[in-house]
C-alpha positions as CSV (number, residue, x, y, z in Angstrom):
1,X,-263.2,-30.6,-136.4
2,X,-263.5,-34.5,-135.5
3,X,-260.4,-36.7,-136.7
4,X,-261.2,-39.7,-139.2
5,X,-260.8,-42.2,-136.4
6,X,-263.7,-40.4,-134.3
7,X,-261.7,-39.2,-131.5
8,X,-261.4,-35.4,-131.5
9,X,-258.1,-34.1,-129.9
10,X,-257.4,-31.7,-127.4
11,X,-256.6,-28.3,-129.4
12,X,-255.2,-26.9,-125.9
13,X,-252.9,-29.9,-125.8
14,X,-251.6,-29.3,-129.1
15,X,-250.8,-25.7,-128.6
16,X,-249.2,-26.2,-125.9
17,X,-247.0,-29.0,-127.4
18,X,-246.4,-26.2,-130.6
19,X,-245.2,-23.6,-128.4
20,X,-242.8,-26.0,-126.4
21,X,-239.5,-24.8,-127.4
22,X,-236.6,-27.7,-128.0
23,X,-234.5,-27.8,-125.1
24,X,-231.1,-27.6,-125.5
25,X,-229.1,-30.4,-124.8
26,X,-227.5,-31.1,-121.4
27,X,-223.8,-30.2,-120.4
28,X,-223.2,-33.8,-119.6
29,X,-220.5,-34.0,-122.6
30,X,-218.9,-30.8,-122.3
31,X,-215.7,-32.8,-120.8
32,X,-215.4,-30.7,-117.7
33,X,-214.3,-33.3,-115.3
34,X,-211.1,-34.1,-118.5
35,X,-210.5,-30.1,-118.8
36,X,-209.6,-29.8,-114.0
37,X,-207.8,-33.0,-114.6
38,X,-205.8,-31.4,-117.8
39,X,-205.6,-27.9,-116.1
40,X,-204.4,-29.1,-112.6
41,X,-201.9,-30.9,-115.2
42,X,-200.7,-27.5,-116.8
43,X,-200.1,-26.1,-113.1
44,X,-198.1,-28.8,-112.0
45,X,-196.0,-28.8,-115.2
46,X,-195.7,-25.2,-114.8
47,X,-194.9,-24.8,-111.3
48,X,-192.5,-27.8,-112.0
49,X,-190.5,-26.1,-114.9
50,X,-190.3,-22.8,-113.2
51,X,-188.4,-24.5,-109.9
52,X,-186.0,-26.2,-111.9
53,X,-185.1,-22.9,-113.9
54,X,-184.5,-21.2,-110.9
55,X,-182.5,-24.0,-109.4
56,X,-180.3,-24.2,-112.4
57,X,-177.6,-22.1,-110.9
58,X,-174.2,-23.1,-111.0
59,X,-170.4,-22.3,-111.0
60,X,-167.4,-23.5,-112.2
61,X,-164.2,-23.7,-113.5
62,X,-163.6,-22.5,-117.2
63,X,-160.5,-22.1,-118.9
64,X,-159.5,-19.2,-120.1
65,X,-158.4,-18.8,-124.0
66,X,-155.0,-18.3,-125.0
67,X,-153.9,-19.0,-121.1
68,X,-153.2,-22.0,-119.3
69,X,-155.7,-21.1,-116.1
70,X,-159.4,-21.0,-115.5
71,X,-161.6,-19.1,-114.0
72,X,-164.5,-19.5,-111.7
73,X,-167.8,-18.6,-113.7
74,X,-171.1,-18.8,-112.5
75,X,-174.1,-19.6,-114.9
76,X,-178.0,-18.9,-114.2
77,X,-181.3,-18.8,-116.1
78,X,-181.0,-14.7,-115.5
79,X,-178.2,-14.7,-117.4
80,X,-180.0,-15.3,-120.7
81,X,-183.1,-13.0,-121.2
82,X,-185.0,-15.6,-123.2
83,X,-185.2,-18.2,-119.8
84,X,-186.6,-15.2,-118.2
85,X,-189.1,-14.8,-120.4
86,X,-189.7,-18.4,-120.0
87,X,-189.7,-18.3,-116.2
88,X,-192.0,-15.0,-116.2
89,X,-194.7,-17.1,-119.2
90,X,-194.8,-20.0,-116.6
91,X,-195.7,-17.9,-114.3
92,X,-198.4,-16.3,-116.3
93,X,-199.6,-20.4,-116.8
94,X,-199.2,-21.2,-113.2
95,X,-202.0,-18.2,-112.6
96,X,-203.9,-19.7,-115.2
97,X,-204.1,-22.7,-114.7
98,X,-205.8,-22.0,-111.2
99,X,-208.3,-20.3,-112.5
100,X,-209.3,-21.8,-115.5
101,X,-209.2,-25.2,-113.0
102,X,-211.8,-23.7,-110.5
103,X,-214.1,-22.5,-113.7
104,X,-214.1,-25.8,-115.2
105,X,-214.6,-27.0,-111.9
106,X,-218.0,-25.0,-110.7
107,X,-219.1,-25.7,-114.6
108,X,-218.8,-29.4,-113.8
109,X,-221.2,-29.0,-111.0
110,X,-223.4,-26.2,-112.9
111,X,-223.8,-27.6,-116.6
112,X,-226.4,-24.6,-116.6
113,X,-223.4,-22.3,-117.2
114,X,-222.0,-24.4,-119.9
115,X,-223.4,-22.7,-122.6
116,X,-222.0,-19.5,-121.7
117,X,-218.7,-21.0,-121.5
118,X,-218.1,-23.2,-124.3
119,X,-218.0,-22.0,-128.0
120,X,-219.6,-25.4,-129.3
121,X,-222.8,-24.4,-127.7
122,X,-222.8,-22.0,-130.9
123,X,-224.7,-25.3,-132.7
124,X,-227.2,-24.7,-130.4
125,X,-229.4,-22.2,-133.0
126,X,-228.7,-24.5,-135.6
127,X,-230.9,-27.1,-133.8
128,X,-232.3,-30.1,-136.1
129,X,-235.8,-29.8,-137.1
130,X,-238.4,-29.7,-134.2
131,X,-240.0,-32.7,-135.5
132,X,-236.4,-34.8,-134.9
133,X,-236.9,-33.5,-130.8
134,X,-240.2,-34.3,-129.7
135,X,-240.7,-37.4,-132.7
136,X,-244.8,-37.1,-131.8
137,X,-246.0,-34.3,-134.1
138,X,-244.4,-32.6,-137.1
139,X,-245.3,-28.8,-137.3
140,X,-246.4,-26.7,-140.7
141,X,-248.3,-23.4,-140.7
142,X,-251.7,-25.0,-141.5
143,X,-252.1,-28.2,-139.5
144,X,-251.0,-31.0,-137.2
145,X,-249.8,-34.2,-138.2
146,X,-250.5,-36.7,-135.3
147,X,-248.3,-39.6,-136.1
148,X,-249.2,-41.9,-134.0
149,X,-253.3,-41.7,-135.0
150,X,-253.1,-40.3,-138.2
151,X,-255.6,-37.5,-137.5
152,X,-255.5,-34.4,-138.9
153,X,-256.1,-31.1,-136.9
154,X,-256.8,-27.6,-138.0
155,X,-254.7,-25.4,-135.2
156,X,-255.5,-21.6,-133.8
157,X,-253.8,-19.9,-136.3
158,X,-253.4,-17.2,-132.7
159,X,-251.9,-20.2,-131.0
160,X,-249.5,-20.3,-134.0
161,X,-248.5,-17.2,-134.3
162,X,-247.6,-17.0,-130.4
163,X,-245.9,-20.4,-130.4
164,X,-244.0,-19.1,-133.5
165,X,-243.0,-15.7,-131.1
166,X,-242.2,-18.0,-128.3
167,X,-239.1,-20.2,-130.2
168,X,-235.9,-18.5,-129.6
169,X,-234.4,-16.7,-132.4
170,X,-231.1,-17.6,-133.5
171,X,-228.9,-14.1,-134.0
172,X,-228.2,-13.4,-137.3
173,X,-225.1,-13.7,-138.8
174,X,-224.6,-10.0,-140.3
175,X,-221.5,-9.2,-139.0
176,X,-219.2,-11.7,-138.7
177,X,-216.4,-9.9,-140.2
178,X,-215.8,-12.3,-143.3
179,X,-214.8,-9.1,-145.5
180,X,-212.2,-8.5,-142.7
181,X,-211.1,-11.9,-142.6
182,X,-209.9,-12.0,-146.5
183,X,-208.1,-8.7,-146.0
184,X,-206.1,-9.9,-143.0
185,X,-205.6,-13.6,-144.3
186,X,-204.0,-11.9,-147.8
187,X,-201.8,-9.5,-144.9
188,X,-200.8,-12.6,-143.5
189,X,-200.2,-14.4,-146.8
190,X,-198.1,-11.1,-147.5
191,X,-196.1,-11.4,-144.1
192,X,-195.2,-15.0,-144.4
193,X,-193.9,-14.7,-147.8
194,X,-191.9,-11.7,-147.0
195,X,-190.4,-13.1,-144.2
196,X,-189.0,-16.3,-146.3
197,X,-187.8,-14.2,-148.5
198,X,-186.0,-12.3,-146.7
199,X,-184.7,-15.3,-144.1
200,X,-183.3,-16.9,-147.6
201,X,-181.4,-14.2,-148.8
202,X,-179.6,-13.7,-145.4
203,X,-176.6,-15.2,-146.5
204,X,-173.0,-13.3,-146.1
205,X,-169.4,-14.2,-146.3
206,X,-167.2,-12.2,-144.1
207,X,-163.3,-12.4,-142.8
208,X,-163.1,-13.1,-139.6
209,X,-159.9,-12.9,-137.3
210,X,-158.5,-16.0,-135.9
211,X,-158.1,-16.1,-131.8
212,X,-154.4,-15.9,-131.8
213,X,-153.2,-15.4,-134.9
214,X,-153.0,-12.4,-136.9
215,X,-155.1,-13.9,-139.8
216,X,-158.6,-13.2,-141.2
217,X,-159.9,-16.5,-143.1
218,X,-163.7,-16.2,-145.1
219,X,-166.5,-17.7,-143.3
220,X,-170.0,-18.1,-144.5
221,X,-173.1,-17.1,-142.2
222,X,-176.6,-18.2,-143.8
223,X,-180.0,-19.0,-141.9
224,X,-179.3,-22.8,-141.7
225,X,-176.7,-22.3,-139.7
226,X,-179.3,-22.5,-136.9
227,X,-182.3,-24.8,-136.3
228,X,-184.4,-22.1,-134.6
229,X,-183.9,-20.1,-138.0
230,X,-184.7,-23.5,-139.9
231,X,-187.6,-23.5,-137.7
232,X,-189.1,-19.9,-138.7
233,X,-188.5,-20.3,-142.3
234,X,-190.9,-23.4,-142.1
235,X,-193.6,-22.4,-139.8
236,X,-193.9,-18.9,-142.0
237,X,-194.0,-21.8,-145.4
238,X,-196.9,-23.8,-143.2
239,X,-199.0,-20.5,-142.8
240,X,-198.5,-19.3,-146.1
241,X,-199.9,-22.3,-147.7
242,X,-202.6,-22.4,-145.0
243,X,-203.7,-18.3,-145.6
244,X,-204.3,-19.0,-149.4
245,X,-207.3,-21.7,-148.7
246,X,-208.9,-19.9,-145.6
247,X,-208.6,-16.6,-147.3
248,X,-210.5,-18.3,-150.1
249,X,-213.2,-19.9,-147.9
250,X,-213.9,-17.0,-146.1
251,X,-214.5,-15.1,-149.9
252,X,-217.2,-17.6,-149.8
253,X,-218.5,-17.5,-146.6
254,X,-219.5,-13.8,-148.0
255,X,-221.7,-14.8,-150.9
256,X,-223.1,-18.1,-148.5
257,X,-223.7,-16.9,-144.7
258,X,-225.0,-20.0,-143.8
259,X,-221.8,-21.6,-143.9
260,X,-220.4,-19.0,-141.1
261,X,-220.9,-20.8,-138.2
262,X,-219.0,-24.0,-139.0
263,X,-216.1,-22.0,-140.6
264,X,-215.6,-20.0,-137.9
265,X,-215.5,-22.7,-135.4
266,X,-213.1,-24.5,-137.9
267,X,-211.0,-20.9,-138.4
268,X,-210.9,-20.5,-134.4
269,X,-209.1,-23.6,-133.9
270,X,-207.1,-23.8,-137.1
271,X,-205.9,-19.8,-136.8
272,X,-205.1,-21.0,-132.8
273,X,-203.1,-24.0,-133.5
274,X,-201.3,-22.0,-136.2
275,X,-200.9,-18.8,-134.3
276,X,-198.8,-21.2,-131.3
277,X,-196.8,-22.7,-134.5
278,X,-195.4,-19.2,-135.2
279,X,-195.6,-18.0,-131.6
280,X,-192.7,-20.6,-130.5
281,X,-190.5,-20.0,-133.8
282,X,-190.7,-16.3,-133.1
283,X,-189.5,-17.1,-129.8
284,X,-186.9,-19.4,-131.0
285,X,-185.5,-17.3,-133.3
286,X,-185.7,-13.9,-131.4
287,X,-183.6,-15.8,-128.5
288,X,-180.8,-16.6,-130.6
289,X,-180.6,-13.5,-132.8
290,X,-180.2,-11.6,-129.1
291,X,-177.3,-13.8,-128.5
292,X,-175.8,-13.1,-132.2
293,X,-176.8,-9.2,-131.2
294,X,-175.0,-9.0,-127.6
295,X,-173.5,-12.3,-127.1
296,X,-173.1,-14.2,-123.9
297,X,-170.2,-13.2,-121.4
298,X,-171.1,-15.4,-118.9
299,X,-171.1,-18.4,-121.8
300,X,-168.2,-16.7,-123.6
301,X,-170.3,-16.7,-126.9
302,X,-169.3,-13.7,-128.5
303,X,-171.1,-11.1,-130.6
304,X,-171.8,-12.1,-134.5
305,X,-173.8,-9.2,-135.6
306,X,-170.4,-6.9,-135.7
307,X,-169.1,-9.4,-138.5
308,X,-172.0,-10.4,-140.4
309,X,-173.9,-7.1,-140.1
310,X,-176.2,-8.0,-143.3
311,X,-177.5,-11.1,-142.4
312,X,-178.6,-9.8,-138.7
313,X,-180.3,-7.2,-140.1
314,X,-182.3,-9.8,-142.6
315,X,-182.8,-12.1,-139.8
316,X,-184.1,-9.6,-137.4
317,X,-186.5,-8.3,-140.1
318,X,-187.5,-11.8,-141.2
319,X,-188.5,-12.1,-137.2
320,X,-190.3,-9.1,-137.1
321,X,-191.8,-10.1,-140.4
322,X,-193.1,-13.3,-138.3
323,X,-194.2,-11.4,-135.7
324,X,-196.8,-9.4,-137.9
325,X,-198.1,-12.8,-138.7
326,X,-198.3,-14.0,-135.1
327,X,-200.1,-10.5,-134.6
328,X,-202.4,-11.0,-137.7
329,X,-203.7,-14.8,-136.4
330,X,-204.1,-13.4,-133.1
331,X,-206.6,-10.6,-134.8
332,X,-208.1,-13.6,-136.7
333,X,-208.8,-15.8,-133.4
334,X,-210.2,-12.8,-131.4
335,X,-212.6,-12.2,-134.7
336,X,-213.9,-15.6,-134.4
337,X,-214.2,-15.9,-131.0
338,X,-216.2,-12.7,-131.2
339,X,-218.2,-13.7,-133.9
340,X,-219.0,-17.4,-132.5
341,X,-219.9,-16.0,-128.8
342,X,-222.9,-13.4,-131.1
343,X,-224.4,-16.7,-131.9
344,X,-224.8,-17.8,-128.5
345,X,-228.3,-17.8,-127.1
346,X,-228.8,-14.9,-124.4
C-alpha cells in the first residue's frame, strides 16, 4: 500500500523497528562509585570502634564503702555483656563491609550486573510507553504511524504477533503477599501497643535498706527512671502509629495490584528504617535491664531486680514485647524484598 506522499516504506524496516524491544536504561546512575566510598567508610569506622573497645582496659583505685581504703579494680569492655555484643556486631560489619565493598566495586565496572543487584531496577517492567523510547513511530495493533512523513502503513499482522512475543513480559504480581502483610502489620500494631502498656505500668515503690544504717526508706522505681527505657516506650509509639497507615495501604494494595510495586519499594525502606529504630532501643533497653538483673561487681552497681521484682518483670516483658516487633518488620522487609526481586527481569 503506497503512502499519501508517494513514497512506499519499507515493511521489513518497520517490523524490525516493532519488534525492537526498549532497552533498559544503563547502570550509569546506580551510585556505585558513592556506595565503595560509603562501604570502605563503614569498615574503617568499624574496625576503628572495635580497637578502641578492646583498648578500653584499665585499673584503679576505688574506695571501698563504709571503709576508709580502696581497692585496685580493673574495668574492661568484657566486663559488661552488652560491649561484647557490640564488639562481636562490629565485627560482623567489618566482614561486611569488605564484601559488600568488592560487589559494589565489580558492579561499578559491570553495570550489566546492576540490575540483578539493585531493587530499583524493579521499575524496569513498568517501562513508559514504547512510543516515549524510540520517539519515531507510535505502535497499535492495526497500523503504523510514521511521524515524521505522516504516512500510514498497514503492518504483517505475523510480524505483529511475533514482535508482540518478542517484548519481555513483566512477571505478574500474584503473590506478593499483601494478605500477609495486613496480618503481620495488625501483629505488630498489637506488639507495640502491648509493650507501652506494659512499660507504663511498671512502676513500684519498695523499702530499700540504707548502706549503713539499719533503716529502710520508700523509693519509687518507674520506666523513666532510665533514658534507654524512655527510648523503647517511644520507638514502640513511632511504630504503632506507623503499622495503622501501612496496614491500611497494603488492604488496598489487595483490591488495586497495580499499585504493588511502588508500595513495596516504599514498605522495604520504611519497614528497614523502622526495624533499626526498634533494633537499637531493644538493645538499649535489654543492656540495662541485665545490669538491673545481675548488677555490675566490677562497677559496684548492685542488683535492683531483688527489690523491685514487679517492675523487672514488666520491663523485661515490655522488651520482649519489642522484640516481637523487631522480629515482625524483619518478616515484613524479607516479604518485600522477596516480592520486589519476582519483578525483576530474568
Amino acid at each position: 500500500m503506497a503512502s499519501s506522499n508517494g513514497i512506499k516504506p519499507d515493511p521489513e524496516a518497520d517490523i524490525n523497528t516493532e519488534a525492537a524491544p526498549p532497552t533498559p536504561a544503563s547502570g550509569g546512575l546506580d551510585f556505585f562509585g558513592v556506595q565503595v566510598i560509603l562501604r570502605v567508610l563503614l569498615f574503617a569506622v568499624a574496625v576503628t570502634s572495635i580497637l578502641v573497645e578492646v583498648t578500653s582496659k584499665q585499673t584503679a583505685l576505688v574506695p571501698v564503702p563504709g571503709l576508709p581504703i580502696r581497692v585496685r579494680v580493673e574495668a574492661k569492655f568484657s566486663d559488661q555483656p552488652a560491649f561484647i555484643y557490640l564488639v562481636a556486631a562490629m565485627a560482623v560489619t567489618t566482614l561486611y563491609g569488605i564484601i559488600t565493598a568488592v560487589v559494589s566495586l565489580g558492579l561499578n565496572s559491570k553495570p550489566g550486573l546492576a540490575t540483578k543487584a539493585l531493587l530499583h531496577s524493579v521499575f524496569w517492567d513498568v517501562q513508559p510507553p514504547l512510543e516515549h523510547q524510540q520517539g519515531l513511530v507510535t505502535l497499535d495493533s492495526r497500523a503504523i504511524v510514521m511521524q515524521g512523513g505522516g504516512s500510514v502503513v498497514k503492518p504483517d499482522p505475523e510480524a505483529d504477533i511475533k514482535a508482540e512475543a518478542a517484548l519481555p513480559t513483566p512477571p505478574s504480581g500474584g503473590r506478593d503477599f499483601f494478605g500477609v502483610h495486613v496480618i503481620l502489620r495488625v501483629l505488630l500494631f498489637a506488639a507495640a501497643v502491648t509493650s507501652i502498656l506494659v512499660g507504663l505500668t511498671s512502676k513500684q515503690t519498695a523499702l530499700v535498706p540504707v548502706p549503713g544504717l539499719p533503716i529502710r526508706v520508700p523509693v519509687e522505681a518507674k520506666f523513666s527512671d532510665q533514658p534507654a527505657f524512655i527510648y523503647l516506650v517511644a520507638a514502640m509509639f513511632v511504630a504503632a502509629l506507623y503499622s495503622i497507615p501501612s496496614a491500611v495501604a497494603s488492604f488496598t494494595v489487595i483490591s488495586k495490584p497495580e499499585l504493588a510495586t511502588k508500595f513495596l519499594l516504599h514498605f522495604a525502606v520504611l519497614d528497614l528504617l523502622l526495624l533499626g529504630i526498634l533494633a537499637t532501643a531493644v538493645g538499649a533497653a535489654g543492656g540495662v535491664g541485665y545490669i538491673a538483673l545481675k548488677g555490675n561487681n566490677h562497677a559496684g552497681w548492685g542488683k535492683l531486680c531483688n527489690m523491685f521484682e514487679k517492675h523487672c518483670r514488666r520491663l523485661s516483658s515490655s522488651v520482649a514485647l519489642s522484640l516481637v516487633a523487631s522480629v515482625v518488620l524483619l518478616i515484613l522487609v524479607m516479604l518485600s524484598v522477596f516480592s520486589l526481586r519476582r519483578r525483576i527481569p530474568k
